[in-house]
C-alpha positions in Angstrom: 10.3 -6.4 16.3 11.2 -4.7 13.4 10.2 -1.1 12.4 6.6 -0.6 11.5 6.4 0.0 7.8 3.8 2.7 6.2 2.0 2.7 3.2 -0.4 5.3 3.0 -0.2 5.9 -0.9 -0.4 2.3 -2.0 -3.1 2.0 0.6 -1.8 -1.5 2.1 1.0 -3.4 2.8 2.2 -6.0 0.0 4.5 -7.7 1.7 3.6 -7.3 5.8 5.9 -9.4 7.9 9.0 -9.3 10.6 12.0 -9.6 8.6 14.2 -9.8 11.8 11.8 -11.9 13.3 12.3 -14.4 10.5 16.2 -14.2 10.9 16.4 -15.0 14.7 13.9 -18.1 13.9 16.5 -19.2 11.0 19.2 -18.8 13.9 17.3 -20.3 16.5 16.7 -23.2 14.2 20.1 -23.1 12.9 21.4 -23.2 16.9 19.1 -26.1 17.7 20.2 -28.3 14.9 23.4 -27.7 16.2 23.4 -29.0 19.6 21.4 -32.2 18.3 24.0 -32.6 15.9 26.2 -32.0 18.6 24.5 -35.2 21.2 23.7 -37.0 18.4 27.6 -37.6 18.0 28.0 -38.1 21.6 25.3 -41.0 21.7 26.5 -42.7 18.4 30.5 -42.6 20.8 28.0 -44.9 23.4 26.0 -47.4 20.9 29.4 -48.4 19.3 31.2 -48.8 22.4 34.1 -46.2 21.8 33.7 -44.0 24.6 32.1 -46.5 27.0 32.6 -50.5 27.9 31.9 -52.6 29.6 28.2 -54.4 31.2 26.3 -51.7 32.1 27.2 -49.8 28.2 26.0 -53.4 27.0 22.9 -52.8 28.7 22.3 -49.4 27.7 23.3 -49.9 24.0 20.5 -52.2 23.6 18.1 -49.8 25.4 19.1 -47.2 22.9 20.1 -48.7 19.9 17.7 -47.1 17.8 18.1 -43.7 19.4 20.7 -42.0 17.5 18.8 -43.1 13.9 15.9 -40.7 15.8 18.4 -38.1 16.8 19.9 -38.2 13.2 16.5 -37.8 11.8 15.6 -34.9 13.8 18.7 -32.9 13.2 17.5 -33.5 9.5 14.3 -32.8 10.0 15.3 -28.9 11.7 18.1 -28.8 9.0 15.3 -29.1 6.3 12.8 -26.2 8.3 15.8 -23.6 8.8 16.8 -24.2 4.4 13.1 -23.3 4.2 13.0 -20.6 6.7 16.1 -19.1 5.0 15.0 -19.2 1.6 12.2 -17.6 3.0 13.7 -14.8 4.8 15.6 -14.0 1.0 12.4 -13.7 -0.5 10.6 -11.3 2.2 13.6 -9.3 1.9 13.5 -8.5 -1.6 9.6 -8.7 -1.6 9.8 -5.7 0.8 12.5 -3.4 -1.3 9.9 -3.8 -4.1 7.2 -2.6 -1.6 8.9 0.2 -0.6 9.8 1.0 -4.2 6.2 1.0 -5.6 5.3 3.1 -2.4 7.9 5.9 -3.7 6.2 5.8 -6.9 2.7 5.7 -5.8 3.3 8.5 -3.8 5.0 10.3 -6.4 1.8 9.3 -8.4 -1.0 10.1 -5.4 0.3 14.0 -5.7 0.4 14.3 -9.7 -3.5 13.0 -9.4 -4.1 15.6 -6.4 -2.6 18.4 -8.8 -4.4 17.2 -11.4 -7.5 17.3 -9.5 -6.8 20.7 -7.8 -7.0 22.5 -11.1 -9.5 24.9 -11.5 -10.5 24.7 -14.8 -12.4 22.1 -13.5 -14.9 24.1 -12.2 -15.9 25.6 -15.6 -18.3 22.9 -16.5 -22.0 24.6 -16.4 -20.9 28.0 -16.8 -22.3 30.5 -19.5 -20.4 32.9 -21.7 -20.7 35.1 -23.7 -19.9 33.6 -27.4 -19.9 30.3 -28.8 -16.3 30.6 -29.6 -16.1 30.7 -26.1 -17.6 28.3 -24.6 -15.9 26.1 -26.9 -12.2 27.3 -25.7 -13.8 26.8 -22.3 -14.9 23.5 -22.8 -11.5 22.4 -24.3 -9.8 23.7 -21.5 -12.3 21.6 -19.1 -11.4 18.3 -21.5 -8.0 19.5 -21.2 -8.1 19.2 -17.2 -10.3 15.9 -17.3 -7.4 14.3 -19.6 -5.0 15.1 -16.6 -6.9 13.7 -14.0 -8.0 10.8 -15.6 -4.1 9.9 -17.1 -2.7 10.9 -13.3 -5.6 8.3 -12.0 -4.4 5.6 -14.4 -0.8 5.8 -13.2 -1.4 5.0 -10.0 -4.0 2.4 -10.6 -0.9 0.6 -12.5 1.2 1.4 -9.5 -1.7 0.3 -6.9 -2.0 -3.2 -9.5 1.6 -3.9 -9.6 1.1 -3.7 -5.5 -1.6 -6.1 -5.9 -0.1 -8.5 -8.2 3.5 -8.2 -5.5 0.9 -8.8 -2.5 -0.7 -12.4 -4.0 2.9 -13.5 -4.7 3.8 -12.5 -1.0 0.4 -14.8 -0.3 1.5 -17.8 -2.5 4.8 -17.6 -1.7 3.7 -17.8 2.4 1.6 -20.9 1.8 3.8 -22.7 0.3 6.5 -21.7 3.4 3.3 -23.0 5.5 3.2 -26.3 3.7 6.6 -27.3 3.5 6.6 -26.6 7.2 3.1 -28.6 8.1 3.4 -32.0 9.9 7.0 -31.4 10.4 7.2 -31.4 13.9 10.9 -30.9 15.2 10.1 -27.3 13.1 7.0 -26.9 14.7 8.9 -27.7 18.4 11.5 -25.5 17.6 9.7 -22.6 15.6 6.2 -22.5 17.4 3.3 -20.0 16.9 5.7 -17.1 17.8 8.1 -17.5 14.8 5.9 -18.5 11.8 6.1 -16.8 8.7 4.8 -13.9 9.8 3.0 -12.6 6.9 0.4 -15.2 6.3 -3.3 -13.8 6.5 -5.6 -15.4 8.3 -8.1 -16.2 5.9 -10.9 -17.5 8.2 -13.6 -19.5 7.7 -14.7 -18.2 4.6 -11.4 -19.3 3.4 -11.5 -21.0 -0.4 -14.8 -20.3 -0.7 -16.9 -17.7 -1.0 -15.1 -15.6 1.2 -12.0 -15.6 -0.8 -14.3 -14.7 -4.4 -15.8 -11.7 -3.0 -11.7 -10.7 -1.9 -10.2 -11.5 -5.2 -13.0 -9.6 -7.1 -13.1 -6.6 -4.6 -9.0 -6.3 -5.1 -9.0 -6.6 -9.2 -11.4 -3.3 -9.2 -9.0 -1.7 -7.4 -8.4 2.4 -8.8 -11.9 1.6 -10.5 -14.6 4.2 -10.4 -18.2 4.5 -10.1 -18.2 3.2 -13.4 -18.7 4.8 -17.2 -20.0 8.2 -15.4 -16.5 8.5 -13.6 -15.1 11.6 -14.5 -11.3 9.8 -12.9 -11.8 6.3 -14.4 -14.8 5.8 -16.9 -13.6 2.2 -17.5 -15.8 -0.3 -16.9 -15.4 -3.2 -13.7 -13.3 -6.4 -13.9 -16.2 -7.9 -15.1 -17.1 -5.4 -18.1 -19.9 -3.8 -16.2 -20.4 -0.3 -16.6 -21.3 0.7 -13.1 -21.2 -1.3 -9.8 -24.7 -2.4 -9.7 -26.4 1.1 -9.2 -23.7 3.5 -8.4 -23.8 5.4 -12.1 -27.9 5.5 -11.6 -29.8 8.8 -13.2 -30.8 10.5 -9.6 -33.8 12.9 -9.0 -32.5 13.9 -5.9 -30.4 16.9 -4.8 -28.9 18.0 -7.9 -30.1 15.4 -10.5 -26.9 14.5 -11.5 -25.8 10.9 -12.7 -24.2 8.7 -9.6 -24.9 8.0 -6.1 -22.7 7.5 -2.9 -21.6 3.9 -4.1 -19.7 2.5 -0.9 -22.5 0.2 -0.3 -23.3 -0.4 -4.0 -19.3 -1.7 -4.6 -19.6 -4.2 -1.0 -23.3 -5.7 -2.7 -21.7 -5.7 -6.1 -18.9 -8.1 -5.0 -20.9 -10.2 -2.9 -23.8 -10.8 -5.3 -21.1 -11.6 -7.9 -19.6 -14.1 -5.5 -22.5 -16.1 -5.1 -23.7 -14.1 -2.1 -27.1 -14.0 -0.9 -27.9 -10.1 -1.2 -31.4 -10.1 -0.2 -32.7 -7.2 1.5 -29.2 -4.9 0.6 -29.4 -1.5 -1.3 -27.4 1.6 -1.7 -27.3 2.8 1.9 -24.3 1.5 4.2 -26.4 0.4 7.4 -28.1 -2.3 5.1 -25.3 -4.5 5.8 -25.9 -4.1 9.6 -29.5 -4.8 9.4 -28.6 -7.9 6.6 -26.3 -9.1 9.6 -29.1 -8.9 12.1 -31.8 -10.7 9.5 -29.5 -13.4 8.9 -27.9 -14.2 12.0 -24.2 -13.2 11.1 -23.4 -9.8 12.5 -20.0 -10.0 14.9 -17.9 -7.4 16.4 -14.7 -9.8 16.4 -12.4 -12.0 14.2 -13.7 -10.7 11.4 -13.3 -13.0 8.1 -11.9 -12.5 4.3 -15.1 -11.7 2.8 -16.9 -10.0 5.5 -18.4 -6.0 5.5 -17.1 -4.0 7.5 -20.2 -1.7 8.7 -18.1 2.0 10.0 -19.9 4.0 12.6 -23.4 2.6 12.8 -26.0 5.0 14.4 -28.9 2.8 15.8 -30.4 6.1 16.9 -30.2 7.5 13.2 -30.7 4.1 11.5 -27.2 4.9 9.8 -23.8 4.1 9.2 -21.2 6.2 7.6 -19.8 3.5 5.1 -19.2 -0.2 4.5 -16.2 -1.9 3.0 -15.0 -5.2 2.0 -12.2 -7.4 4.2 -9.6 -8.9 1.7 -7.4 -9.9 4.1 -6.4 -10.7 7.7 -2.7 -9.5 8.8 -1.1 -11.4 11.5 -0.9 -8.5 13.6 -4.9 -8.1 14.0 -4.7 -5.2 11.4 -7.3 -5.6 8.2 -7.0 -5.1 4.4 -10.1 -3.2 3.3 -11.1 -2.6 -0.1 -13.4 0.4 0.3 -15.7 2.2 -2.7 -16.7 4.8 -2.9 -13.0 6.5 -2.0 -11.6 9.8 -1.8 -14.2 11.7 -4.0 -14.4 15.8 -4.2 -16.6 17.8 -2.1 -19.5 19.0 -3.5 -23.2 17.5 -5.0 -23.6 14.0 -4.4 -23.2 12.9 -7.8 -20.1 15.0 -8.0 -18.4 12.9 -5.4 -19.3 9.5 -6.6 -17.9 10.5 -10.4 -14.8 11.4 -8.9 -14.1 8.3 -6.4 -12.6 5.4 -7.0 -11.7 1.9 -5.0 -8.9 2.2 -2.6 -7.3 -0.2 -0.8 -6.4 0.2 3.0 -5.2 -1.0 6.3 -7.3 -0.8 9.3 -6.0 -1.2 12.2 -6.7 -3.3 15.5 -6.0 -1.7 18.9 -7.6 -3.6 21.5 -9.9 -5.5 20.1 -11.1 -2.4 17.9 -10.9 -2.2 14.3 -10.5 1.5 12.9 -10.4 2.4 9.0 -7.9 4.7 8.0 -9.6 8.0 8.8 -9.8 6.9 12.1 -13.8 5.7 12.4 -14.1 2.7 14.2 -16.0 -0.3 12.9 -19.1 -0.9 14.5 -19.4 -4.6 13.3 -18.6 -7.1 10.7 -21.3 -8.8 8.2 -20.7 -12.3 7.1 -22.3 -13.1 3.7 -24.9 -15.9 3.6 -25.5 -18.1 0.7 -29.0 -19.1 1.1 
């Protein structure tokens, strides 16, 4: 097994997979083809008669005469797999260094936007003084801070997209591994479950369909914020919305302010988009858990590309502390979560959903348990109906 590789800035692995895992298949293939090679020569010495005469060799070279065109063709056929494999392993490689690079610059990135956000003068807003002159060298002081956070929060979203953009190359780049592999079986004899490319996800049964919308849209609002009443990224959603359905609402709540804990909103947002049926959700995270229930597709195992992932539900409380959105399935068990709602500053409600965004992250599986990346374990998964 190779070293496990971290990517707590970028929030998910681009390129997952076992590098030396990959080589010893290449080898093992590579040792296999070998020794066929190695008996097909010895049985071509007994069908022509060069190494053995006589009756009996008569006999047996009419039993076998069409054994060494087999043998040839499976050397060929393992030959073929371990070009593939190799080609493969090449890719991965360099795949990985550029992984590993955009990690150094997201992190780089991740404490520019912490700085950024640290600075006090953002606490000036709603403060009086004394003259109009100023308030207005206050309020350009406050602009002055929002400028920063909002240009740190743009270089990492290019950072995060460039990650995004390596990641569905790593994807394509797997499949087509995976199909120039399928049917062939002296690779699959040879190669097996335990040495496939190991970075493939398992996209489920939701794969190419609905499933795989509701990833692909979930991933391209990645660094997004609540929408145009972020204060970290007023842009509007892949689609040209300006909020995720009604995470940039008017509240008359706790402080009034514009925005809502939008978590829930982002996860109905993509689904509804997708072609989901979204009956019966709203803002509030354990929606998803009772939507499950309603409709017959709340699980607590192999969760699906697509799927909501519903983080400490409370039946006793009726709630659940946040839902996010499965992108992918890592061979190792682990997830890839798009989650809203991310990383916001403390304070009023509307304070924190102005200054989160969409992150991307890797939830791990340990013993049959999923947990997101602050450690909460998910209480179930939600599979989207369509009708």
């Amino acid at each position: 097994m190779g070293a496990t590789r971290s990517f707590p800035a970028l929030g998910f692995d681009p390129a997952p997979g076992d590098l030396d895992a990959v080589h010893s298949a290449v080898a093992a293939l590579r040792s296999s083809g070998k020794q066929i090679t190695e008996a097909h020569d010895a049985v071509s010495g007994v069908h022509t008669g060069n190494s053995w005469t006589g009756q009996a060799a008569e006999g047996f070279q009419h039993q076998v005469s069409t054994l060494g065109t087999n043998v040839s063709a499976a050397s060929s056929t393992i030959d073929g797999a371990s070009k593939v494999l190799g080609q493969w392993a090449d890719d991965l490689g360099t795949m990985q260094s550029t992984a590993d690079h955009l990690e150094q610059q997201a992190a780089q990135a991740q404490q520019q936007l912490t700085t950024a956000q640290a600075n006090p003068d953002l606490k000036l807003a709603g403060q009086t003084f004394p003259s109009q002159e100023a308030a207005q060298a206050v309020q350009q002081q406050y602009q002055a801070a929002i400028g920063k956070v909002k240009t740190a929060q743009q270089d990492l979203d290019k950072i995060r997209q460039q990650a995004t953009q390596l990641s569905q190359q790593h994807q394509q780049n797997a499949q087509e591994v995976a199909k120039s592999l399928t049917g062939n079986s002296a690779a699959q004899s040879n190669f097996g479950p335990r040495h496939d490319p190991p970075m493939q996800p398992n996209n489920g049964k939701n794969a190419n369909g609905i499933g795989s919308r509701i990833a692909s849209l979930a991933l391209a609002n990645q660094g997004k914020g609540a929408g145009t009443c972020s204060q970290v990224n007023s842009s509007k959603n892949s689609l040209g919305g300006s909020s995720f359905g009604t995470s940039c609402i008017l509240k008359n709540g706790e402080d009034g302010g514009t925005g809502e804990y939008w978590c829930s909103d982002f996860a109905k947002w993509t689904w509804q988009k997708s072609g989901a049926n979204v009956s019966g959700l709203d803002a509030g995270a354990v929606s998803f858990y009772k939507y499950g229930q309603d409709h017959n597709t709340l699980h607590t195992g192999s969760p699906q590309v697509g799927d909501a992932a519903v983080v400490q539900y409370n039946p006793a409380q009726g709630k659940a502390e946040h839902v996010g959105v499965v992108t992918a399935v890592n061979p190792d068990g682990s997830l890839q979560v798009a989650d809203g709602d991310w990383n916001g500053q403390s304070g009023t409600q509307s304070h924190w959903a102005q200054t989160s965004t969409v992150m991307v992250h890797t939830y791990k599986n340990t013993g049959g348990k999923w947990y997101d990346s602050d450690g909460r374990d998910v209480s179930a998964f939600v599979s989207p109906a369509t009708s």
